[in-house]
N, CA, C and O of each residue as an XYZ file, in Angstrom:
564
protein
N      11.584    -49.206    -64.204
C      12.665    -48.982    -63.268
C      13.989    -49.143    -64.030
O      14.073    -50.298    -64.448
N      14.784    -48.581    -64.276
C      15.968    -47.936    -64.673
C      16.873    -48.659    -64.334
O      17.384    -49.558    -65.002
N      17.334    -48.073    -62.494
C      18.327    -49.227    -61.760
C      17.803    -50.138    -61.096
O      16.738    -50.042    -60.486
N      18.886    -51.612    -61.197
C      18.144    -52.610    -60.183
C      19.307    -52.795    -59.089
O      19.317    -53.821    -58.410
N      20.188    -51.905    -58.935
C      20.702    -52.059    -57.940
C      21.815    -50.891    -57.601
O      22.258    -50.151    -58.479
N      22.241    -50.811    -56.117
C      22.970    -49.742    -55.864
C      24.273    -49.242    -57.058
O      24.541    -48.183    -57.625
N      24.841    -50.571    -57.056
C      26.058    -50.627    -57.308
C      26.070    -49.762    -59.183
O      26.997    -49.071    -59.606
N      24.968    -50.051    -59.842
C      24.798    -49.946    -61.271
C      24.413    -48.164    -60.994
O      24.619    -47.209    -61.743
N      24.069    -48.190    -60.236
C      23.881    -46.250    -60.017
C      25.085    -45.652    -59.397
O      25.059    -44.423    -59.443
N      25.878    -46.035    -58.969
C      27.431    -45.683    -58.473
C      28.051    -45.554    -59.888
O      28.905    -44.702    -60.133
N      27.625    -46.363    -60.735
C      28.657    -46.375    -61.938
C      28.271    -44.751    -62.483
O      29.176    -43.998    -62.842
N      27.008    -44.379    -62.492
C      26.640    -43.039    -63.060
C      26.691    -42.072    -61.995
O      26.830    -40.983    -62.552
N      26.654    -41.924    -60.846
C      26.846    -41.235    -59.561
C      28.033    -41.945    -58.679
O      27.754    -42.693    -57.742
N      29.707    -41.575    -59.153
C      30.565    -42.082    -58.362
C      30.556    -41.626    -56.735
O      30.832    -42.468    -55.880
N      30.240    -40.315    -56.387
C      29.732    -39.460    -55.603
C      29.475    -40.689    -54.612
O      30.230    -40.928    -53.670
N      28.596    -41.275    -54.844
C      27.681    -42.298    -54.068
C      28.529    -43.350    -53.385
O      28.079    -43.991    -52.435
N      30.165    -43.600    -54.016
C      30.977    -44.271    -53.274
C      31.580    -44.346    -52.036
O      32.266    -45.195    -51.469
N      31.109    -43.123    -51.722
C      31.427    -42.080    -50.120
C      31.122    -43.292    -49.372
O      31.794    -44.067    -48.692
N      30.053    -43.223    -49.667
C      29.071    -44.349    -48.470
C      29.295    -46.079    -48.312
O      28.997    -46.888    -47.433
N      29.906    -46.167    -49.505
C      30.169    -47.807    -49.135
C      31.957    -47.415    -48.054
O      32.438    -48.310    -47.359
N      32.406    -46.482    -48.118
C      33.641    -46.162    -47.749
C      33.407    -45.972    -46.494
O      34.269    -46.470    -45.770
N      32.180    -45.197    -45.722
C      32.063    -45.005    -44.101
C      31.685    -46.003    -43.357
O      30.799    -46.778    -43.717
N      32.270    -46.094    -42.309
C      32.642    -46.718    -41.132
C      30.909    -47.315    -40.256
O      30.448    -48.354    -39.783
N      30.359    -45.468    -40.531
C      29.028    -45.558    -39.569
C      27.905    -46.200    -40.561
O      27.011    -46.963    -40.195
N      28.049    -45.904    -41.410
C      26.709    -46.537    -42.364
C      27.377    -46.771    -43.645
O      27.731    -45.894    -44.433
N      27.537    -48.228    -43.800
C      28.579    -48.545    -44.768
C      27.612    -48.834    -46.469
O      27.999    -49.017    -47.624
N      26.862    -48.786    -46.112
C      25.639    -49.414    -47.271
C      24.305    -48.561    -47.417
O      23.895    -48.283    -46.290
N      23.582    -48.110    -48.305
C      22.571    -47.373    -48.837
C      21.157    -48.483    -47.953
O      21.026    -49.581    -48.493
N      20.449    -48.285    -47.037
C      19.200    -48.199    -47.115
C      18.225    -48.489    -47.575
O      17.267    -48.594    -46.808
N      18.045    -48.720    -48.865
C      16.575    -48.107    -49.633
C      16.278    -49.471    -50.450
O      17.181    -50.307    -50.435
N      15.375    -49.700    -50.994
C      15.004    -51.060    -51.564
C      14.896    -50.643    -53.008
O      14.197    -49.631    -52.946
N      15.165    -50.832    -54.144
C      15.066    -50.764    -55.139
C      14.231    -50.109    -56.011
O      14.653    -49.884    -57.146
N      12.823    -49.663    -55.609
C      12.208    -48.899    -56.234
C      12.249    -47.652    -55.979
O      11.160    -47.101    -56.137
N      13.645    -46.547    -55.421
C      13.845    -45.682    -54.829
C      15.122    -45.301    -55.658
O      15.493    -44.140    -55.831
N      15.647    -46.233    -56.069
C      17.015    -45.669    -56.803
C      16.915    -45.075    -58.198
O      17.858    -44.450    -58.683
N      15.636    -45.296    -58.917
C      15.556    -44.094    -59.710
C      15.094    -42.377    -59.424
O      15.058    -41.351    -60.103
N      14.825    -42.713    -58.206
C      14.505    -41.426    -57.522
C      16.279    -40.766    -57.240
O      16.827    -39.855    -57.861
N      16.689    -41.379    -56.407
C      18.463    -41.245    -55.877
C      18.589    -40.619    -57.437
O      18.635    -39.396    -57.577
N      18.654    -41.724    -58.864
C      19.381    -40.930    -60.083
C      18.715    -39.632    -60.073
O      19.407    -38.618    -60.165
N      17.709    -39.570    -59.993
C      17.133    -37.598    -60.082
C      17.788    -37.066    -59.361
O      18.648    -36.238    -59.662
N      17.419    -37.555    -57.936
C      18.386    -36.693    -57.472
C      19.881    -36.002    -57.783
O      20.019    -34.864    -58.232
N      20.625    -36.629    -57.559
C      22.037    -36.689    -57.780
C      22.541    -35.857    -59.082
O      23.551    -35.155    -59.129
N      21.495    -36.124    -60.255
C      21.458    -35.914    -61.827
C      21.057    -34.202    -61.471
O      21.823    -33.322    -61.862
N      20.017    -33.922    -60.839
C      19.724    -32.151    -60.702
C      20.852    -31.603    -59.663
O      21.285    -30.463    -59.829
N      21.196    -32.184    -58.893
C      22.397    -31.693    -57.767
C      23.293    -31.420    -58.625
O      23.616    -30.236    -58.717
N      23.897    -32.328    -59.423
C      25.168    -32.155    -60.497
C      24.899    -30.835    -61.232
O      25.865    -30.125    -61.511
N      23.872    -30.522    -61.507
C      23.776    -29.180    -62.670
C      24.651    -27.893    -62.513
O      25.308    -27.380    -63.419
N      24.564    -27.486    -61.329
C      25.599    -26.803    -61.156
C      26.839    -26.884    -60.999
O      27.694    -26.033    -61.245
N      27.021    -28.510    -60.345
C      28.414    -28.947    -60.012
C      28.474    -29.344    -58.632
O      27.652    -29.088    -57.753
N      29.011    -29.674    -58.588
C      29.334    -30.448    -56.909
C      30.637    -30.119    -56.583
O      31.627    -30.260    -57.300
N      30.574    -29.604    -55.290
C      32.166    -29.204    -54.661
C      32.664    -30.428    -54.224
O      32.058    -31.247    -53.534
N      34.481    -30.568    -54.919
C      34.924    -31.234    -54.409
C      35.013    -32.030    -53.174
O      35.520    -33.152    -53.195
N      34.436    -31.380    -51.852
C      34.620    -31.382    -50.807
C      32.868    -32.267    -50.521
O      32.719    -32.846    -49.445
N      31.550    -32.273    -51.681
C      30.689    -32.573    -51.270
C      30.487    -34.467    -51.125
O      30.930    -35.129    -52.063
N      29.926    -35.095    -50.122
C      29.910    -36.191    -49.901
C      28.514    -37.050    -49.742
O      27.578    -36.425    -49.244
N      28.317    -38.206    -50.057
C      26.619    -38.758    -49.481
C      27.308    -39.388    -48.180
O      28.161    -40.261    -48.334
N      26.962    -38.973    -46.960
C      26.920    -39.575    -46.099
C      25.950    -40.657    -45.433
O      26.519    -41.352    -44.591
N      24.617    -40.932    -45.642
C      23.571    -42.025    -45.811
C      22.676    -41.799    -46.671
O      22.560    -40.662    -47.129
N      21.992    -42.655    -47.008
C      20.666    -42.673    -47.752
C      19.771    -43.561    -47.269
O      20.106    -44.681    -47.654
N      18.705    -43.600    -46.552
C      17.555    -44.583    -46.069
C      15.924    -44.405    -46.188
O      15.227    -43.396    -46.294
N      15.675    -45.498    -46.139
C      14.019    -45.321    -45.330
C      13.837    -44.529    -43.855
O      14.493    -44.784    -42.845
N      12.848    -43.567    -43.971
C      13.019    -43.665    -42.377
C      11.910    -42.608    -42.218
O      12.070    -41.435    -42.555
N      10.030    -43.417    -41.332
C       9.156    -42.924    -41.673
C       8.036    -42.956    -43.013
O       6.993    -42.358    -43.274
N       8.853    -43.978    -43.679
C       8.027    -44.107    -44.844
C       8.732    -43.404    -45.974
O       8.581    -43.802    -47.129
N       9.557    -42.292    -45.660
C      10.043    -41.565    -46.929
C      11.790    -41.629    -46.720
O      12.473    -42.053    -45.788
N      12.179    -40.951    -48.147
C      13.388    -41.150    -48.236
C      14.506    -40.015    -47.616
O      14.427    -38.817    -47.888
N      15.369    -40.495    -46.896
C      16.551    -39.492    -46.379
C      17.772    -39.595    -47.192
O      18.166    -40.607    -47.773
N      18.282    -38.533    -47.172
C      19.331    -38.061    -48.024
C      20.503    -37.402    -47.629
O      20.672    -36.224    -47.945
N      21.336    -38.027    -46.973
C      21.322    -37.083    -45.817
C      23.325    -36.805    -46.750
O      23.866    -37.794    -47.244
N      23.958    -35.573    -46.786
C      25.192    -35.597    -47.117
C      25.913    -34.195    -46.717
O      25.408    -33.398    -45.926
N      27.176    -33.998    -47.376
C      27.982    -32.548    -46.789
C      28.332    -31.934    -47.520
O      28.875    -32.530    -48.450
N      28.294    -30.890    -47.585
C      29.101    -29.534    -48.887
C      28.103    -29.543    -49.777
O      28.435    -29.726    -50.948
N      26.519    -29.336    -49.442
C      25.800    -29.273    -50.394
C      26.322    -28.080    -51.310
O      27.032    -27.212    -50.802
N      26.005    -28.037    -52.545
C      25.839    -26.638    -53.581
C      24.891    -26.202    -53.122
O      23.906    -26.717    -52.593
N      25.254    -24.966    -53.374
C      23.361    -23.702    -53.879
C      22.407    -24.358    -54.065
O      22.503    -25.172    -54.983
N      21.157    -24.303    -53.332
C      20.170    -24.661    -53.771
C      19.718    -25.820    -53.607
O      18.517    -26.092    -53.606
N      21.091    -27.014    -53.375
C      20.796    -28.848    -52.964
C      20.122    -29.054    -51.798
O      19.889    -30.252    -51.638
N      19.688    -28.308    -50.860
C      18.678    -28.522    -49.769
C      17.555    -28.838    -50.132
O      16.939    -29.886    -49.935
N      17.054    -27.241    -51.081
C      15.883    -27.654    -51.788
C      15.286    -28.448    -52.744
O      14.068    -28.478    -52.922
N      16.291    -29.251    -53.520
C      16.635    -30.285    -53.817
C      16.207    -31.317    -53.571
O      15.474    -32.051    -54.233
N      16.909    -31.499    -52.009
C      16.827    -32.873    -51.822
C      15.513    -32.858    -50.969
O      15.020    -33.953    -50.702
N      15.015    -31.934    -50.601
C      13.670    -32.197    -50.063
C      12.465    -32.048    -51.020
O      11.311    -31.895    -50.621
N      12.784    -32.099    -52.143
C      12.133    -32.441    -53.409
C      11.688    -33.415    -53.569
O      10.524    -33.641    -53.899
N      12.825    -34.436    -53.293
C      13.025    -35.667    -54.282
C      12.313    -36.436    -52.538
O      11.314    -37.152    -52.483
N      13.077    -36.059    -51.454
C      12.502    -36.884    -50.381
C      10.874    -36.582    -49.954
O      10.323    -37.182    -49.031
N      10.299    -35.691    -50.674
C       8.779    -35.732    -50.336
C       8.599    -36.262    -51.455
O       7.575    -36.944    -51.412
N       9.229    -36.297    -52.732
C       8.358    -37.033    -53.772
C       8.095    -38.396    -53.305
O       6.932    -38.798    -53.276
N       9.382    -39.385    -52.818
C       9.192    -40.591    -52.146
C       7.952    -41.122    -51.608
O       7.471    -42.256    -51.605
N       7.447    -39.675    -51.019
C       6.033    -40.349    -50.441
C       5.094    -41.229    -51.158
O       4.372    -42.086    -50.649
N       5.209    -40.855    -52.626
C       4.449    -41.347    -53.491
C       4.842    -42.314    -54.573
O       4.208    -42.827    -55.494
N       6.034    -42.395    -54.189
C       6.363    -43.682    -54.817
C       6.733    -45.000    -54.001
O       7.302    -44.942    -52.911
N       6.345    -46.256    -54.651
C       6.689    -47.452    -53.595
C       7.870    -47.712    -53.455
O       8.484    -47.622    -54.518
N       8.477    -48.002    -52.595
C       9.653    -48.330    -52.214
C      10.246    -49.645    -52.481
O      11.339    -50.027    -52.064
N       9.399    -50.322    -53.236
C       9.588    -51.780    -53.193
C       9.855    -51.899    -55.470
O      10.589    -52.452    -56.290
N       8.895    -51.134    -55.430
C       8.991    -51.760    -56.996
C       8.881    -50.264    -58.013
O       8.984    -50.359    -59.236
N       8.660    -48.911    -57.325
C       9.262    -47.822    -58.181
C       7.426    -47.221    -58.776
O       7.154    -46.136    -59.290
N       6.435    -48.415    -58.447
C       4.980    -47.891    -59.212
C       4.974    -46.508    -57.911
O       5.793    -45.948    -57.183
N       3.585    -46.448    -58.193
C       2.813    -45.223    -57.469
C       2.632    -45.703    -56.224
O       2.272    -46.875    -56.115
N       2.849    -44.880    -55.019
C       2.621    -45.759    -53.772
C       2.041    -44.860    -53.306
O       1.730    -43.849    -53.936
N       1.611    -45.223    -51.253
C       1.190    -44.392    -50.748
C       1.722    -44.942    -49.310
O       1.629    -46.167    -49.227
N       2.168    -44.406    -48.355
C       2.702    -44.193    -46.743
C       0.921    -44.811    -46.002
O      -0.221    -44.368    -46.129
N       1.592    -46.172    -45.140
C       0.577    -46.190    -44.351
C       0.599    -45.748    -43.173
O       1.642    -45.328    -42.673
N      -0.892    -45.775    -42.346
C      -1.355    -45.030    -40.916
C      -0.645    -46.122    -39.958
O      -0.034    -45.632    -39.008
N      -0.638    -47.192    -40.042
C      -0.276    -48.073    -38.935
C       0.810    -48.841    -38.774
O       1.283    -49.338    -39.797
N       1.381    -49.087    -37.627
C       2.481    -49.977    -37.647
C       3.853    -49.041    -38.533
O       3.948    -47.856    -38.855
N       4.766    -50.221    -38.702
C       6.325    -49.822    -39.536
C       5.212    -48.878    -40.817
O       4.172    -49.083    -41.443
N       6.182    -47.858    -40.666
C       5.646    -46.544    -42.235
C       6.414    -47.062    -43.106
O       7.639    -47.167    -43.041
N       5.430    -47.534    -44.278
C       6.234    -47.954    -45.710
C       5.365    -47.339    -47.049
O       4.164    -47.331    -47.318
N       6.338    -46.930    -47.609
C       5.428    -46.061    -48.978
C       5.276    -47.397    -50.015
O       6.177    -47.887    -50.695
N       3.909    -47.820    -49.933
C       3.820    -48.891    -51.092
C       2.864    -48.506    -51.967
O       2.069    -47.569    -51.899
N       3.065    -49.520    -52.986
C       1.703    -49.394    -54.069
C       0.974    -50.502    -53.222
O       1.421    -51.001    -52.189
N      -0.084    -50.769    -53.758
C      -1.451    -51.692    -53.128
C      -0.893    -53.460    -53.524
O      -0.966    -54.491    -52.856
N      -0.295    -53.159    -55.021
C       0.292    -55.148    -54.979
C       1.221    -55.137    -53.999
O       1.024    -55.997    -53.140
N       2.475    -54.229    -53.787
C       3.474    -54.405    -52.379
C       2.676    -54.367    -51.515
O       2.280    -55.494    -51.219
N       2.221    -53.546    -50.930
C       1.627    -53.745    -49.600
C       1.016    -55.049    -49.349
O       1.363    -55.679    -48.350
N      -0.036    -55.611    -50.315
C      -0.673    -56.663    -50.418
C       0.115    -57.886    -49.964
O      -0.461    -58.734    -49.282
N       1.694    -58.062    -50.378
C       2.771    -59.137    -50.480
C       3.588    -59.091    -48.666
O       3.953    -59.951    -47.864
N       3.564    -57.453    -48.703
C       3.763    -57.019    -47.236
C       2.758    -57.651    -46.560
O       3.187    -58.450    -45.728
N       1.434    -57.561    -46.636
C       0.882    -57.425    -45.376
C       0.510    -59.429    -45.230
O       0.157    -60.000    -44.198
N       0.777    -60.177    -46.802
C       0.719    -61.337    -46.700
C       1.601    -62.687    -45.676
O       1.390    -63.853    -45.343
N       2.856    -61.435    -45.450
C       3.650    -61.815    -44.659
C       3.419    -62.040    -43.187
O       3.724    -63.016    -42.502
N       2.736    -60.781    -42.810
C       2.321    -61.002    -41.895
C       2.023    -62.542    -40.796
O       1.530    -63.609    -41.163
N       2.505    -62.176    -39.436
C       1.462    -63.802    -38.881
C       0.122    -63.167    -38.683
O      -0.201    -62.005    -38.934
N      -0.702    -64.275    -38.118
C      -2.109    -64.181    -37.919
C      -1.822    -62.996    -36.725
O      -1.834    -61.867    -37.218
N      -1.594    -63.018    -35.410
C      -1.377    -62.468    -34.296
C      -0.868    -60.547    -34.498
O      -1.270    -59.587    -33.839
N       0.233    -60.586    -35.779
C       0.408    -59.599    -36.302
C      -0.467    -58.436    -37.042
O      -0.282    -57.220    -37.080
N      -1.521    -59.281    -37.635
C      -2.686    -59.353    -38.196
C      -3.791    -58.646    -37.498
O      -4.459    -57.721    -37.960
N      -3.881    -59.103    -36.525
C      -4.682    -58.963    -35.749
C      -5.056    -58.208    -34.903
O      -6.203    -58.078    -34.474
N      -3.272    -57.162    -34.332
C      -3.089    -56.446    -33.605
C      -3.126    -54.885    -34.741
O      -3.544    -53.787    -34.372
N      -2.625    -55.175    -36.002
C      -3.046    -54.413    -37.065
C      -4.227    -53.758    -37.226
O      -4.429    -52.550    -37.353
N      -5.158    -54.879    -37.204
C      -6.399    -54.239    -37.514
C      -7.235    -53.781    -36.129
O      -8.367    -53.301    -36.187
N      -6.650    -53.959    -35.126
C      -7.491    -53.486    -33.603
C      -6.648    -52.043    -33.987
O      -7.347    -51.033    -33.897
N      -5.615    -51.889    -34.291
C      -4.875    -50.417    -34.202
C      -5.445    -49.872    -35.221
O      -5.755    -48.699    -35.012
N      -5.749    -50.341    -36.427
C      -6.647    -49.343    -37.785
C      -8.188    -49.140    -36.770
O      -8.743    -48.042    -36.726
N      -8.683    -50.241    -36.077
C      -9.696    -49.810    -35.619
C     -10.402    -48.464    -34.879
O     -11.492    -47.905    -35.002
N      -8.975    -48.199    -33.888
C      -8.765    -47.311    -33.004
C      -8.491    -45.795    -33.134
O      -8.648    -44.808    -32.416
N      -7.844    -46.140    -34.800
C      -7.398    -45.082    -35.214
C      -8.651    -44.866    -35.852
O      -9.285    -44.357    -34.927
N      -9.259    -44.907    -36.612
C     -10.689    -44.745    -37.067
C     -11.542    -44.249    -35.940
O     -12.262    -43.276    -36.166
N     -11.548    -44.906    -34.531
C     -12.232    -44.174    -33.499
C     -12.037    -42.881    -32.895
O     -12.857    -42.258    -32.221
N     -11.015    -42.586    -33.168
C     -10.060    -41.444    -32.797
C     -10.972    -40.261    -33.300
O     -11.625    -39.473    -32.616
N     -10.833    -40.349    -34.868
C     -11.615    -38.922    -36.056
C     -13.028    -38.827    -36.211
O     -13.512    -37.958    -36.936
């Protein structure tokens, strides 16, 4: 992992300052193993150039994968950014390894040690209602 924090990827993507500047979503979203994804991003958007006028208006979790959400894209930055936000699926959100989006409960793209630390958190009761819902869902197919 590359960056360990928002602020150290602003220094290489000033672009990204938009967002500590708005009112509605003053802060980036995303947990740390996602911001070397953001540098791809941002790094292939730049190739052509970025219009003055273009802005990041949020960046979050939401569903398990990453949103990107901004204005005055260039040519082509749609496809882009729905590049980089389906790649998310497969990376963890927590520590940048290989992850995968779970079936139940809050959607989080983890690798198997995050999830593991996630699901350790858990209470018992939380636990519990978890695995009656994996149950169900298994009854379903």
């Amino acid at each position: 992992m590359k960056y360990k924090t928002w602020k150290a990827l602003e220094k290489k993507h000033p672009e990204l300052i938009t967002l500590r500047s708005s009112r509605v979503w003053p802060k980036p979203d995303i947990h740390q193993g996602w911001l070397d994804l953001v540098d791809e991003l941002m790094t292939e958007l730049k190739k052509d150039g970025l219009p003055d006028t273009f802005s990041v208006e949020q960046v979050k979790e939401k569903f398990g994968g990453l949103r990107f959400y901004c204005s005055n894209v260039p040519k082509n930055g749609w496809d882009i950014i729905r590049k980089y936000e389906e790649k998310s699926f497969q990376i963890c959100e927590k520590c940048g390894n290989p992850g995968t989006p779970n079936d139940v409960g809050w959607i989080k793209t983890l690798c198997p040690v995050c999830r593991k630390w996630e699901n350790d958190k858990l209470t018992e009761g939380q636990k519990e209602l978890m695995k009656r819902m994996e149950e169900e869902l298994k009854a379903r197919k």
